[in-house]
C-alpha positions in Angstrom: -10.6 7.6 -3.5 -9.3 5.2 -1.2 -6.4 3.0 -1.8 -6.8 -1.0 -1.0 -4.2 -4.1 -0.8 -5.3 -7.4 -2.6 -4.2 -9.2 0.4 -3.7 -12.5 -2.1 -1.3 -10.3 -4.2 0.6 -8.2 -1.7 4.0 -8.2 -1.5 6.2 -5.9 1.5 5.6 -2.3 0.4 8.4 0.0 1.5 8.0 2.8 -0.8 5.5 5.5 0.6 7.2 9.0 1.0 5.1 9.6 3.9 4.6 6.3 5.9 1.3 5.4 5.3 2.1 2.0 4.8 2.5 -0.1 7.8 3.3 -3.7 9.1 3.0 -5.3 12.4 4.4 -8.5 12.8 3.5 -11.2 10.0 0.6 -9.3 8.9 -0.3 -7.5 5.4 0.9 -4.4 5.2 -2.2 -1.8 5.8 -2.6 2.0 4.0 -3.1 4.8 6.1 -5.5 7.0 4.2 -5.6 9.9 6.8 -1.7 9.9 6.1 -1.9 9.1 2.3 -1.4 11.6 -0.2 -2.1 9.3 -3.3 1.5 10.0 -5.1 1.0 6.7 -6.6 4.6 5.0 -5.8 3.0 1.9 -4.0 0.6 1.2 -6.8 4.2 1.3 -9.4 5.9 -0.7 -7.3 3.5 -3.3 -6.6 4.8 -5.6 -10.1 1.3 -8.1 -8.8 -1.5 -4.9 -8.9 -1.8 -5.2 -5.3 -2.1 -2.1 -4.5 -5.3 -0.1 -6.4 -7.6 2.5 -6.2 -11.0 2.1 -5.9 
């Protein structure tokens, strides 16, 4: 099950154990899946439900 930023709700996301979260520049912040091993920290710390399985 993939993971997926609301990119209206997203805030920075800093929290991934294994850096699958990443950031270049001014953009969103993008989820690695290959690197993700769905511990579910990003979708805690995300207080605006960016961050959700689908």
């Amino acid at each position: 099950m993939a993971l997926t930023i609301d990119k209206d709700r997203c805030p920075l996301l800093r929290v991934c154990p294994v850096g699958a979260i990443s950031q270049d520049g001014h953009s969103l912040p993008v989820i690695d899946s290959g690197k993700c091993i769905e511990c579910g920290k990003c979708t805690k710390y995300c207080g605006m439900q960016a961050v959700y399985k689908r």
